[in-house]
mmCIF file of the N, C-alpha and C atoms, coordinates in Angstrom:
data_MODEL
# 
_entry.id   MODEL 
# 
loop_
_atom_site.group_PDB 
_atom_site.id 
_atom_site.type_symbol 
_atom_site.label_atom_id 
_atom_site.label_alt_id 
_atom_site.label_comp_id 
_atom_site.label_asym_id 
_atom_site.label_entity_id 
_atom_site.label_seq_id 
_atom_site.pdbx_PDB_ins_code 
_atom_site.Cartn_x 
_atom_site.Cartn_y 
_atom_site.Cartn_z 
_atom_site.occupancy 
_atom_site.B_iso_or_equiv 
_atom_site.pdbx_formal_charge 
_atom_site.auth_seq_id 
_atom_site.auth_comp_id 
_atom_site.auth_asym_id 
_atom_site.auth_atom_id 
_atom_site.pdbx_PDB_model_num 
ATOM 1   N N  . UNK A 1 1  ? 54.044 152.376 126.005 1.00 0.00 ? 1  UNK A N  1 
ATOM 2   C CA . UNK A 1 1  ? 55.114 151.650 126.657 1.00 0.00 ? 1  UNK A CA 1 
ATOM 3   C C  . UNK A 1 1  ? 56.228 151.399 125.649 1.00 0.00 ? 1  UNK A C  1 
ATOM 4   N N  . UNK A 1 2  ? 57.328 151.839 126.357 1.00 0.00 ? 2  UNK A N  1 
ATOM 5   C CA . UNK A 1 2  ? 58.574 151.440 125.458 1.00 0.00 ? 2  UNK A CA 1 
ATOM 6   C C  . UNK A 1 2  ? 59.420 149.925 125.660 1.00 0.00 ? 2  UNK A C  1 
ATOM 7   N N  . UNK A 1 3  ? 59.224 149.404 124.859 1.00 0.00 ? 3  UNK A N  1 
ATOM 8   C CA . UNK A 1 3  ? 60.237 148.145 124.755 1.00 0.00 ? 3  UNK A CA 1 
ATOM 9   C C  . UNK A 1 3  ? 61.480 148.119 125.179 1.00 0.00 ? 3  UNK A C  1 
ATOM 10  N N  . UNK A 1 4  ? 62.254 147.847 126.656 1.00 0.00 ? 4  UNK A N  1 
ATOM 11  C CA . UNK A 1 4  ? 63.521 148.043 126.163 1.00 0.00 ? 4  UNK A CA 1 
ATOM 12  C C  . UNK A 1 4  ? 64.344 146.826 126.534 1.00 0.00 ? 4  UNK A C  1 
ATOM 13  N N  . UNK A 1 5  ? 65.446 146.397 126.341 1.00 0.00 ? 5  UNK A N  1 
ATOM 14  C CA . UNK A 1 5  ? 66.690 145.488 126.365 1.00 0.00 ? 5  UNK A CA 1 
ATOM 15  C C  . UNK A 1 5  ? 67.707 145.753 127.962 1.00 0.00 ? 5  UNK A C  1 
ATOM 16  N N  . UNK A 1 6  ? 67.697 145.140 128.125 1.00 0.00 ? 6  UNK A N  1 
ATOM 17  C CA . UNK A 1 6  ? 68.833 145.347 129.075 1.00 0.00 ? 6  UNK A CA 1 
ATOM 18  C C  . UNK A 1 6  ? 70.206 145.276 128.681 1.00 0.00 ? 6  UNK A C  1 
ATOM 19  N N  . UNK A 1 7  ? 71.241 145.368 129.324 1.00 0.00 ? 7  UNK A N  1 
ATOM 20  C CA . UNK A 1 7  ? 72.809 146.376 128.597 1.00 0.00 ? 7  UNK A CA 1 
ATOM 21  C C  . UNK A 1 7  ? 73.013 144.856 128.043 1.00 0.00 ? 7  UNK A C  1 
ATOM 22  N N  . UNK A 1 8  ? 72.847 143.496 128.909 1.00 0.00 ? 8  UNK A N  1 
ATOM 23  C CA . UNK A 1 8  ? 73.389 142.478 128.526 1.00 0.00 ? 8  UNK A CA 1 
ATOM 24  C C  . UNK A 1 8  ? 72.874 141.986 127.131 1.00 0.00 ? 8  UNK A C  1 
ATOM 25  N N  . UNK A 1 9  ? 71.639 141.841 127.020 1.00 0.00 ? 9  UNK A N  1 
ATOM 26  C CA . UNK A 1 9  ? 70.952 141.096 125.559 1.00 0.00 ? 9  UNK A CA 1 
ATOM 27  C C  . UNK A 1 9  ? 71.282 142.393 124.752 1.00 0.00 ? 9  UNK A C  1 
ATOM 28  N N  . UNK A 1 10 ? 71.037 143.581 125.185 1.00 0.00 ? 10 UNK A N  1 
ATOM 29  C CA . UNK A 1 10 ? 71.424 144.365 123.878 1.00 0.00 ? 10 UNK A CA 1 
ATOM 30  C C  . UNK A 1 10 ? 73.077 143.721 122.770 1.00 0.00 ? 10 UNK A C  1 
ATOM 31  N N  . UNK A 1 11 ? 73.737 143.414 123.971 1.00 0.00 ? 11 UNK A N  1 
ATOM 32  C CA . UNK A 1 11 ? 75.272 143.349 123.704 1.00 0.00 ? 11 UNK A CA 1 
ATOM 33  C C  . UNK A 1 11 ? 75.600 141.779 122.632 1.00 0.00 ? 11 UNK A C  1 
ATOM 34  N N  . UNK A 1 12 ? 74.657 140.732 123.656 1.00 0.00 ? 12 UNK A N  1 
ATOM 35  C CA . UNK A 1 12 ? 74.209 139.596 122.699 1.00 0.00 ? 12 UNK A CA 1 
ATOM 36  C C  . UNK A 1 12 ? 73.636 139.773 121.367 1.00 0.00 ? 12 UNK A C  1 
ATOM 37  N N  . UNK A 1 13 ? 72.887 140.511 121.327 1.00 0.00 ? 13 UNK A N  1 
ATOM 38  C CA . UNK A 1 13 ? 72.243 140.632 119.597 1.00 0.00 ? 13 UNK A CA 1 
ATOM 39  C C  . UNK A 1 13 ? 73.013 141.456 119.334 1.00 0.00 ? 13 UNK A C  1 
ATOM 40  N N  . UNK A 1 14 ? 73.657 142.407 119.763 1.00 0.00 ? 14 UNK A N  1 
ATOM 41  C CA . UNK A 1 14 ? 74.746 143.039 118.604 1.00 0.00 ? 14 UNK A CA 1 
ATOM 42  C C  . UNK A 1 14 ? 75.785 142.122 118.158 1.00 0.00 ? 14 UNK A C  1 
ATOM 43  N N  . UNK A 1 15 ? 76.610 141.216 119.248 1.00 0.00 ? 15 UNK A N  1 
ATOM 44  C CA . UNK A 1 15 ? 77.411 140.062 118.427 1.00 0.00 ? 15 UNK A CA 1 
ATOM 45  C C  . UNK A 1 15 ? 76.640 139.531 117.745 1.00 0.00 ? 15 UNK A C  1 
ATOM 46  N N  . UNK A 1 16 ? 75.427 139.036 117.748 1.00 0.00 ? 16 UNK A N  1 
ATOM 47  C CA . UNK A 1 16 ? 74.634 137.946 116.766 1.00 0.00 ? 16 UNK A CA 1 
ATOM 48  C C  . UNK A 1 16 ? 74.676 138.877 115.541 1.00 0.00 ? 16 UNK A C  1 
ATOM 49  N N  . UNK A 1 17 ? 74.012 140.008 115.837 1.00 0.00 ? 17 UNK A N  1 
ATOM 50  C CA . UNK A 1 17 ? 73.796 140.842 114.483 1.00 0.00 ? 17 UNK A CA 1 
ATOM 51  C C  . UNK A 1 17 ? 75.237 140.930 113.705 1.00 0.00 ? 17 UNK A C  1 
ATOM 52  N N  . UNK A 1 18 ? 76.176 141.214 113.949 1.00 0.00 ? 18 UNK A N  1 
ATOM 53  C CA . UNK A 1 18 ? 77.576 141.466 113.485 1.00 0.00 ? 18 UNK A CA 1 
ATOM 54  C C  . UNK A 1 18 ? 78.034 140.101 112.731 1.00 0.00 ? 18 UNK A C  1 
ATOM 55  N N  . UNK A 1 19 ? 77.514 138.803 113.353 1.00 0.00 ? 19 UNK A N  1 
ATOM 56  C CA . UNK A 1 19 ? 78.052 137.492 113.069 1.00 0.00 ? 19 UNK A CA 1 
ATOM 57  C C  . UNK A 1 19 ? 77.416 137.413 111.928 1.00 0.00 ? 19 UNK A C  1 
ATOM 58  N N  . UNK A 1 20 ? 75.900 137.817 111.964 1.00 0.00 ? 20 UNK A N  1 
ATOM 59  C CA . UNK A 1 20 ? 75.217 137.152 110.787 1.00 0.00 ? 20 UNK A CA 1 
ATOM 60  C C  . UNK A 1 20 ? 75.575 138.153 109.258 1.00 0.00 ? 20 UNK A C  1 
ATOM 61  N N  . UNK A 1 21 ? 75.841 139.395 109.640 1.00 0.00 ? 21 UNK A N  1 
ATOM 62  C CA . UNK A 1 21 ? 76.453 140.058 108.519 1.00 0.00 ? 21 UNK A CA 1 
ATOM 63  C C  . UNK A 1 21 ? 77.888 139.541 108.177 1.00 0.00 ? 21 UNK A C  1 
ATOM 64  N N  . UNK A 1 22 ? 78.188 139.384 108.943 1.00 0.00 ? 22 UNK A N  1 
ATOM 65  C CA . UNK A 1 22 ? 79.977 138.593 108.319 1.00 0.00 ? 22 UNK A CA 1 
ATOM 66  C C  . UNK A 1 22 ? 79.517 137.518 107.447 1.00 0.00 ? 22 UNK A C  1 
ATOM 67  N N  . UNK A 1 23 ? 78.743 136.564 108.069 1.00 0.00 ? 23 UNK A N  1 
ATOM 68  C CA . UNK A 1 23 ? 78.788 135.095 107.207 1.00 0.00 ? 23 UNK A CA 1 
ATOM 69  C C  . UNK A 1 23 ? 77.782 135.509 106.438 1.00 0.00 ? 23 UNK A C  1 
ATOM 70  N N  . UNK A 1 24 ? 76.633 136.343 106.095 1.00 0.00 ? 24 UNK A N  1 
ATOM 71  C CA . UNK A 1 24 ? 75.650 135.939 105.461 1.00 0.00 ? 24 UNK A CA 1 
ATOM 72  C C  . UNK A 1 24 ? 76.135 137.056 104.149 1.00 0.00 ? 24 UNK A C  1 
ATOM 73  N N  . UNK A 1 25 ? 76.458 138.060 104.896 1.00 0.00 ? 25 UNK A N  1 
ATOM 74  C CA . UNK A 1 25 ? 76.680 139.564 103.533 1.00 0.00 ? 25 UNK A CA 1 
ATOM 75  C C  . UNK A 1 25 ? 78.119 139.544 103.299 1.00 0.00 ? 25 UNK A C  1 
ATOM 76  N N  . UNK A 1 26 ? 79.465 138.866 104.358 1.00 0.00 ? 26 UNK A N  1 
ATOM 77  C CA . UNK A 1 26 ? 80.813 138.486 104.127 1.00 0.00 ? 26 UNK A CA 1 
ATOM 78  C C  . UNK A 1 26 ? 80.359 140.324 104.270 1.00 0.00 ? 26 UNK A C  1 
ATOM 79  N N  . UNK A 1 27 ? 80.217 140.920 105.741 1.00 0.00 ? 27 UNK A N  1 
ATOM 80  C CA . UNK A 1 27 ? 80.287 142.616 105.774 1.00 0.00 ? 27 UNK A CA 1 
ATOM 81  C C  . UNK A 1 27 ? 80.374 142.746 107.252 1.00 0.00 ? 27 UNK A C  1 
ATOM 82  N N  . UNK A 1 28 ? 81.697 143.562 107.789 1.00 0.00 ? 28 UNK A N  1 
ATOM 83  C CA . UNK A 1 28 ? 81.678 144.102 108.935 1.00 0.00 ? 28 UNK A CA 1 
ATOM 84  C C  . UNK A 1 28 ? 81.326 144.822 109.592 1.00 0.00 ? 28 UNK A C  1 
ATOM 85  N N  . UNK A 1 29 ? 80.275 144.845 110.801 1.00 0.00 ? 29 UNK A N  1 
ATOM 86  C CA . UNK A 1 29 ? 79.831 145.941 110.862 1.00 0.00 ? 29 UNK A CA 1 
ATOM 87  C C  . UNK A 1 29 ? 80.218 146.585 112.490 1.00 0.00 ? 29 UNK A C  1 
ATOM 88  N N  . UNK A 1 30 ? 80.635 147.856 112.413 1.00 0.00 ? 30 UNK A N  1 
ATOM 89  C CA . UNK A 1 30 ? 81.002 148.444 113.729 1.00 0.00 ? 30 UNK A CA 1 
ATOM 90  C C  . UNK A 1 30 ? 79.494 148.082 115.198 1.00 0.00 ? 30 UNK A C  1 
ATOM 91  N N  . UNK A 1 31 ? 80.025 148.291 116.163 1.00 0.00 ? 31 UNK A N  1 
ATOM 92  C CA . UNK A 1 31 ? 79.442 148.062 117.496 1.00 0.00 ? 31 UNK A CA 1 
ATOM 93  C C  . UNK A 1 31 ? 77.967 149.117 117.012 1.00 0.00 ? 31 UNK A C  1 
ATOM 94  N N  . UNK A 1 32 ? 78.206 150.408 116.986 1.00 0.00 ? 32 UNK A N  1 
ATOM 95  C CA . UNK A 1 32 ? 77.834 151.728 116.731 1.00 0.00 ? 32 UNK A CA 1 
ATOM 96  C C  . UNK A 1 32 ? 76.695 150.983 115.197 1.00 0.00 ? 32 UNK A C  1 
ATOM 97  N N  . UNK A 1 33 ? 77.104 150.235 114.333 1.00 0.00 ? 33 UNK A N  1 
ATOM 98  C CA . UNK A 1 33 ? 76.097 149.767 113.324 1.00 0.00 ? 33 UNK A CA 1 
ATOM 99  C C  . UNK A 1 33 ? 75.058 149.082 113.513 1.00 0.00 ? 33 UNK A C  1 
ATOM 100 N N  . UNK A 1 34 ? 75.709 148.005 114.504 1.00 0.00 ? 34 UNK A N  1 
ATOM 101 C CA . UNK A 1 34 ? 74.954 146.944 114.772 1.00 0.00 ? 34 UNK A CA 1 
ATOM 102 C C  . UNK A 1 34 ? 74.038 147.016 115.608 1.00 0.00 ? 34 UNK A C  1 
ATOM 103 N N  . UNK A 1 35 ? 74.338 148.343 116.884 1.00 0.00 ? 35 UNK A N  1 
ATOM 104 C CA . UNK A 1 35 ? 73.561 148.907 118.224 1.00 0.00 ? 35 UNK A CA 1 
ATOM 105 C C  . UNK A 1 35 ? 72.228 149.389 116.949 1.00 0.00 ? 35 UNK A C  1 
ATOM 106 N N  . UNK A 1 36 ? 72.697 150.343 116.005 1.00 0.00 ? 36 UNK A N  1 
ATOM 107 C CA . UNK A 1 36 ? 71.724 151.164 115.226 1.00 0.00 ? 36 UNK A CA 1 
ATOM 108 C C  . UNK A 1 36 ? 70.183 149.788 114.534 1.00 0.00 ? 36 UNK A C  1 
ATOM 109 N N  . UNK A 1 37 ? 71.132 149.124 114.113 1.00 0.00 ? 37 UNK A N  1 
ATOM 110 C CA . UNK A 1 37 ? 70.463 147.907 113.410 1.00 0.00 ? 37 UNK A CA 1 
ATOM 111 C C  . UNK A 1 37 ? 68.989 147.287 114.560 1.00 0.00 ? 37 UNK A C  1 
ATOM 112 N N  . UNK A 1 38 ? 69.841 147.504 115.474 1.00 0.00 ? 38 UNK A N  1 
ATOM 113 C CA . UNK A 1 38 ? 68.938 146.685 116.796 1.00 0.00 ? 38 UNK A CA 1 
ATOM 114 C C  . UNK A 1 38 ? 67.803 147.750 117.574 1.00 0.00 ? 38 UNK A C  1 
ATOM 115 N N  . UNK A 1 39 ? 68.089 149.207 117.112 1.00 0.00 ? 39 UNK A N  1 
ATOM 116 C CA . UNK A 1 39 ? 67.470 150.026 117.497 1.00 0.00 ? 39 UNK A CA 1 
ATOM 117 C C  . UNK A 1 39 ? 66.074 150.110 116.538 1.00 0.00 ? 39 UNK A C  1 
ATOM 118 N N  . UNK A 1 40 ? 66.723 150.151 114.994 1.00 0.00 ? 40 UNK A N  1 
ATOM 119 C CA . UNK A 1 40 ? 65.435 150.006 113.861 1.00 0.00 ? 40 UNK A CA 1 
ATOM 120 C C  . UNK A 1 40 ? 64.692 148.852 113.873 1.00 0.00 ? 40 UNK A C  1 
ATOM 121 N N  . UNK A 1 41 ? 64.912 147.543 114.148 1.00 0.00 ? 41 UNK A N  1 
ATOM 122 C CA . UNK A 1 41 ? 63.858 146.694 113.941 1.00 0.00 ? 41 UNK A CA 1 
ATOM 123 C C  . UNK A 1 41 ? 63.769 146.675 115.728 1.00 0.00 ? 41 UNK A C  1 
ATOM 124 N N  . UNK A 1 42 ? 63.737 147.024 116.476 1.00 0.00 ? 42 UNK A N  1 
ATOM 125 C CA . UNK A 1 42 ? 63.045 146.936 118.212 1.00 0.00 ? 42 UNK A CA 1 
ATOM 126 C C  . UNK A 1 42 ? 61.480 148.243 117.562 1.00 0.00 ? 42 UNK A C  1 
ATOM 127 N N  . UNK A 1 43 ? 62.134 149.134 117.430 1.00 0.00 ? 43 UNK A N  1 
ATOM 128 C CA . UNK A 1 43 ? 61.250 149.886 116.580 1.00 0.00 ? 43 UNK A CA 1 
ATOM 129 C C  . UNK A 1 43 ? 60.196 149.979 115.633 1.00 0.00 ? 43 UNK A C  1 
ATOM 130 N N  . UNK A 1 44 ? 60.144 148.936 114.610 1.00 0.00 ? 44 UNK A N  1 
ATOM 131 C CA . UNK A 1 44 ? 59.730 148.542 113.790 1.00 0.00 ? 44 UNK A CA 1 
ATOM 132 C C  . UNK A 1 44 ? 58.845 147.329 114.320 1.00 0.00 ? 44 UNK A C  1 
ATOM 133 N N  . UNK A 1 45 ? 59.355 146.377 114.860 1.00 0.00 ? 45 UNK A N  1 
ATOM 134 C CA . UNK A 1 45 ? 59.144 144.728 115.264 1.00 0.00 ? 45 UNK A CA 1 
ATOM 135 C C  . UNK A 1 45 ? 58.577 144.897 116.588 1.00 0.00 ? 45 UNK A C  1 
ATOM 136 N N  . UNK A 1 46 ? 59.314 145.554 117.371 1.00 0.00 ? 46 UNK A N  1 
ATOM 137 C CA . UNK A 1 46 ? 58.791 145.214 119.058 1.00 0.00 ? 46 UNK A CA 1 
ATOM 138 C C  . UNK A 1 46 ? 57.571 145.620 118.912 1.00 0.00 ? 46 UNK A C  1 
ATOM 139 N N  . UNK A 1 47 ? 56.749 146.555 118.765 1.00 0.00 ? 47 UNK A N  1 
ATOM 140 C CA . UNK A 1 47 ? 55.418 147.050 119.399 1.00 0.00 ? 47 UNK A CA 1 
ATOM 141 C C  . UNK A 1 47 ? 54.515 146.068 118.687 1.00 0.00 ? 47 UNK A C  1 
ATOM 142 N N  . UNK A 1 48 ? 54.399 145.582 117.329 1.00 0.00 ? 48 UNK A N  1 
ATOM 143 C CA . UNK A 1 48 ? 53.576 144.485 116.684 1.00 0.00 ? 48 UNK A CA 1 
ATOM 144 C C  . UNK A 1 48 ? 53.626 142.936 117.120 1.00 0.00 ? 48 UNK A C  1 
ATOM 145 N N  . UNK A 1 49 ? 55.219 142.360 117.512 1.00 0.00 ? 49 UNK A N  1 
ATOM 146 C CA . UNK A 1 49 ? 55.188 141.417 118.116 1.00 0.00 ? 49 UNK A CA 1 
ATOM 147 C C  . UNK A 1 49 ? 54.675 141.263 119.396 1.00 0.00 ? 49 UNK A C  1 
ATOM 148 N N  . UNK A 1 50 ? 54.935 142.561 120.680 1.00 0.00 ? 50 UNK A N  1 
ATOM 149 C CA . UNK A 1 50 ? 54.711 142.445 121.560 1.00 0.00 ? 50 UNK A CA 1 
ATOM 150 C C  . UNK A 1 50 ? 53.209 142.001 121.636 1.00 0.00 ? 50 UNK A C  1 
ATOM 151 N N  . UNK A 1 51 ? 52.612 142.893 121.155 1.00 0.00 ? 51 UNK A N  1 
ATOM 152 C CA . UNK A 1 51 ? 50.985 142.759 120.717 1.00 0.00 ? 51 UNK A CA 1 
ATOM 153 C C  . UNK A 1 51 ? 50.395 141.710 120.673 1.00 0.00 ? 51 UNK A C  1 
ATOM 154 N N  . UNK A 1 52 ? 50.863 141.363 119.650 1.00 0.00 ? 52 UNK A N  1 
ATOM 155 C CA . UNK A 1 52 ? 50.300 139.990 119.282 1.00 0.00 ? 52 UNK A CA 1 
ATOM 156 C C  . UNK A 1 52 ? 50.949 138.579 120.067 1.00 0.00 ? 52 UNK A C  1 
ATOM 157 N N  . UNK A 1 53 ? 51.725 139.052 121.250 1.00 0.00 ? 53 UNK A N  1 
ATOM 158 C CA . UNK A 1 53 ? 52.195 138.073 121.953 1.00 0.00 ? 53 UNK A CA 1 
ATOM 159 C C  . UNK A 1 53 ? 50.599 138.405 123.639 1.00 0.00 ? 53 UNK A C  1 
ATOM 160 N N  . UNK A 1 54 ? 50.751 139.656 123.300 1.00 0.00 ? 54 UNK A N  1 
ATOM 161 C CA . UNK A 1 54 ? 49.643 139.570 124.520 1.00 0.00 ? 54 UNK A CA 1 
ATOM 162 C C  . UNK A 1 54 ? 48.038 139.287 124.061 1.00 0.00 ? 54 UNK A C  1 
ATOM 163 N N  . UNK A 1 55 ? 47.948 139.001 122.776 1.00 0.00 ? 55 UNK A N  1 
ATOM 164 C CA . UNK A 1 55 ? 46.526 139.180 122.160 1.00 0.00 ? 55 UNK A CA 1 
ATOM 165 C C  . UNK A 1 55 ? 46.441 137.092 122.399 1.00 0.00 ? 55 UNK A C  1 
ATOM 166 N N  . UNK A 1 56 ? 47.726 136.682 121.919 1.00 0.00 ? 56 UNK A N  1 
ATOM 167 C CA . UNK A 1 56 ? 47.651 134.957 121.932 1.00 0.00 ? 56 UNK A CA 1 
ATOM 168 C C  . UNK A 1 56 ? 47.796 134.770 123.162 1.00 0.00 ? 56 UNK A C  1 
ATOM 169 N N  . UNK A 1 57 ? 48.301 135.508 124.245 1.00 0.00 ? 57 UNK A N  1 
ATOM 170 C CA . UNK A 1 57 ? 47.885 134.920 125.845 1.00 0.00 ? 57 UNK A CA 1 
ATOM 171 C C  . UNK A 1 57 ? 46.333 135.309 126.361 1.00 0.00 ? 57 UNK A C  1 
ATOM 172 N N  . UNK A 1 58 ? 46.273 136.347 125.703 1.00 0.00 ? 58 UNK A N  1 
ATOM 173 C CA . UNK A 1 58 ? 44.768 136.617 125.969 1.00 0.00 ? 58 UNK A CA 1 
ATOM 174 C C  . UNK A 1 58 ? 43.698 135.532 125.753 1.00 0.00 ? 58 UNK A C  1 
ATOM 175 N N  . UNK A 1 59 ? 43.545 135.237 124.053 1.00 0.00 ? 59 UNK A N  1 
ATOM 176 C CA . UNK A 1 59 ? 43.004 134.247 123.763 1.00 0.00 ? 59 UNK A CA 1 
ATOM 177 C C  . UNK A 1 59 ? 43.198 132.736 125.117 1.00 0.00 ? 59 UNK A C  1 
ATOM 178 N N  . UNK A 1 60 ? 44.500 132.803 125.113 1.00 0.00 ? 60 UNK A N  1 
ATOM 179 C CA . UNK A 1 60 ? 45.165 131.577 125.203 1.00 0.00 ? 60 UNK A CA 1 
ATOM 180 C C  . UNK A 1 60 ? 44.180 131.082 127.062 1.00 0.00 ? 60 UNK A C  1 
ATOM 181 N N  . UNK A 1 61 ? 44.375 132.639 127.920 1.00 0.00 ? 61 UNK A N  1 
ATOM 182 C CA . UNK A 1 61 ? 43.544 132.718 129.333 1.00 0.00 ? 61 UNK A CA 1 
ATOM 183 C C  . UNK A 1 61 ? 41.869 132.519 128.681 1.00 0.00 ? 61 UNK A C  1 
ATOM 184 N N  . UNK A 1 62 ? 41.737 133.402 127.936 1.00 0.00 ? 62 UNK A N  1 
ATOM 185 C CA . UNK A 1 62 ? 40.309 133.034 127.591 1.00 0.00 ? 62 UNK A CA 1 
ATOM 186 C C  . UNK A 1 62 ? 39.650 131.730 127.153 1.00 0.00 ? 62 UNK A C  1 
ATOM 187 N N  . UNK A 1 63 ? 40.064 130.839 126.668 1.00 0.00 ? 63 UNK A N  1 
ATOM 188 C CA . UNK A 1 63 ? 40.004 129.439 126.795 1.00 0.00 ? 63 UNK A CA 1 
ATOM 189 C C  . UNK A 1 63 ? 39.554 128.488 128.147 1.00 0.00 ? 63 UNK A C  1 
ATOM 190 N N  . UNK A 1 64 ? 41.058 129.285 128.845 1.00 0.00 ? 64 UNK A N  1 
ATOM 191 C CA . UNK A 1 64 ? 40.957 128.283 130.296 1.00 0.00 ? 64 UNK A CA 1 
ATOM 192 C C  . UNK A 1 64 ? 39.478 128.956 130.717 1.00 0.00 ? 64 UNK A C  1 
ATOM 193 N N  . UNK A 1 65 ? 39.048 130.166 130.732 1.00 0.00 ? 65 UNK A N  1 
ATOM 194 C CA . UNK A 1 65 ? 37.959 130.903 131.563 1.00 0.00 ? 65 UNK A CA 1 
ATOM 195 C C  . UNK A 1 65 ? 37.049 129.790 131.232 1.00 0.00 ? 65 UNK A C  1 
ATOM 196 N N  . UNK A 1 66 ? 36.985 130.005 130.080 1.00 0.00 ? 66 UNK A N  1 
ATOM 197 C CA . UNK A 1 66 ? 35.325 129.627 129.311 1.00 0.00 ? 66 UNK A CA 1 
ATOM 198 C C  . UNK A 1 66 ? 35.509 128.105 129.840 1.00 0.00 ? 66 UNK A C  1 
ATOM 199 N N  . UNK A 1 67 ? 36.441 127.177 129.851 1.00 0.00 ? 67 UNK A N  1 
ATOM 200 C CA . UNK A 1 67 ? 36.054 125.941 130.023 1.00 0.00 ? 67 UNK A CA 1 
ATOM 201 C C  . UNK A 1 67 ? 36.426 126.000 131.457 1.00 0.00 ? 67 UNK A C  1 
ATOM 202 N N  . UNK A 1 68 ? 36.311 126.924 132.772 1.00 0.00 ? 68 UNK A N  1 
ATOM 203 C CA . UNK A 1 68 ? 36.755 126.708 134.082 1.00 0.00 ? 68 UNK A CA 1 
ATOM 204 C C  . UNK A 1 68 ? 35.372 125.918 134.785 1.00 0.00 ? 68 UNK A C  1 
ATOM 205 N N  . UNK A 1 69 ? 33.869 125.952 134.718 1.00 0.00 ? 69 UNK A N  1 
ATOM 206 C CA . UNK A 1 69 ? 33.762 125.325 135.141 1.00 0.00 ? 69 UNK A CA 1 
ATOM 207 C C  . UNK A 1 69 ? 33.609 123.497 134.571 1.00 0.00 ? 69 UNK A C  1 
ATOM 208 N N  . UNK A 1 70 ? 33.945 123.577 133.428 1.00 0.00 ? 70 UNK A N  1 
ATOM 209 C CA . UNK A 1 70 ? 34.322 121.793 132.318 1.00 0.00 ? 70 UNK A CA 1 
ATOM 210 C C  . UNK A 1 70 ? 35.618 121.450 134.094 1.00 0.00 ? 70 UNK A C  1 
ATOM 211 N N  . UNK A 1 71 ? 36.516 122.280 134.103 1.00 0.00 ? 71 UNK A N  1 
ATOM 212 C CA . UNK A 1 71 ? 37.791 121.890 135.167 1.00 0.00 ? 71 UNK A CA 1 
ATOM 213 C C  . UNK A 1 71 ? 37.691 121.951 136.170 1.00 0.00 ? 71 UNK A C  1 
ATOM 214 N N  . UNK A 1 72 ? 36.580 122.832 137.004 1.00 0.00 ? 72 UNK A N  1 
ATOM 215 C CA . UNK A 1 72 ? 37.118 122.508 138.510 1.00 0.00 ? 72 UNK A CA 1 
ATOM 216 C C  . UNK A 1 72 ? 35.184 122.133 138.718 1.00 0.00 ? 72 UNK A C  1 
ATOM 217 N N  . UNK A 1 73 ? 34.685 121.387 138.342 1.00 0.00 ? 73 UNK A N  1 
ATOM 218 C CA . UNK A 1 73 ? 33.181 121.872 138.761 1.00 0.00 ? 73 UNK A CA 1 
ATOM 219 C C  . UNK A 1 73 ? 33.038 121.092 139.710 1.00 0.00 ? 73 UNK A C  1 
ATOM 220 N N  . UNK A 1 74 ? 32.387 121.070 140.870 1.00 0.00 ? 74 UNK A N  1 
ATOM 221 C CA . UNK A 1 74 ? 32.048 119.731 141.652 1.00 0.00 ? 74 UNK A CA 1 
ATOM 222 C C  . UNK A 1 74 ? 30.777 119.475 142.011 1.00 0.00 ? 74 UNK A C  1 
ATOM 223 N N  . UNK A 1 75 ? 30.181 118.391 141.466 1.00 0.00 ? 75 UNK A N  1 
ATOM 224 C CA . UNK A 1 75 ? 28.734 117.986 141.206 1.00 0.00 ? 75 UNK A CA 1 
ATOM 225 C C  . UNK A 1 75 ? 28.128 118.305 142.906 1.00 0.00 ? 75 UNK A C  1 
ATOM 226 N N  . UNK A 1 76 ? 27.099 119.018 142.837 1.00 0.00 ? 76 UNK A N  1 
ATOM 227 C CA . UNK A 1 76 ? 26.464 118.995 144.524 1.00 0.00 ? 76 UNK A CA 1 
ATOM 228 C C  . UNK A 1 76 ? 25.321 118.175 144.711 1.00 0.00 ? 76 UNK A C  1 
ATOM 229 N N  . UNK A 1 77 ? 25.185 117.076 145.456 1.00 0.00 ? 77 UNK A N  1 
ATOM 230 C CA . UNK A 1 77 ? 24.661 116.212 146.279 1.00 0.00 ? 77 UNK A CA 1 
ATOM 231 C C  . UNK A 1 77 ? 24.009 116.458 147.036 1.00 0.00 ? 77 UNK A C  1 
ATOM 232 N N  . UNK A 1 78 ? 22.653 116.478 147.772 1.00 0.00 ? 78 UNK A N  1 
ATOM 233 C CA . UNK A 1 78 ? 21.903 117.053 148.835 1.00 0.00 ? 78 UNK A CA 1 
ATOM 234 C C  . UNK A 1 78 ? 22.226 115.995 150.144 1.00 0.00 ? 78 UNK A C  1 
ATOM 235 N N  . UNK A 1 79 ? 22.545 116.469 151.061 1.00 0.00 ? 79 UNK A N  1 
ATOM 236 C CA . UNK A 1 79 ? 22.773 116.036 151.949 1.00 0.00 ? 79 UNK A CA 1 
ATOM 237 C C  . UNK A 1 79 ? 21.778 115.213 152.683 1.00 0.00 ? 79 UNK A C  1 
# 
């Protein structure tokens, strides 16, 4: 599966990316630099973050499982 951006957030992190090279490196960087910039770390970053964003929901469901009946149990009574 490929990671991708939609036209709008792509366009947002390229201003962010461009801003933070002005103030941080005092360096301008073209649309065409900054698109490139956002292409190498989606590349680099997306498939490991994504990962490990579905490995901590995993865990995170596996929790609720294991303690589901601690949450919904309802003691049975003989009639």
């Amino acid at each position: 599966m490929r990671i991708q951006l939609s036209e709008e957030r792509r366009e947002l992190l390229a201003t962010a990316v461009q801003q933070v090279f002005l103030e941080e490196f005092e360096r301008d960087l073209s649309d065409f630099q900054a698109q490139r910039l956002i292409d190498f770390f989606m590349s680099q970053l997306g498939p490991p973050v994504y990962n490990q964003a579905i490995q901590d929901a995993r865990a995170h469901i596996q929790l609720k499982l294991d303690d589901l009946d601690g949450e919904v149990y309802e003691p049975e009574t003989p009639v």
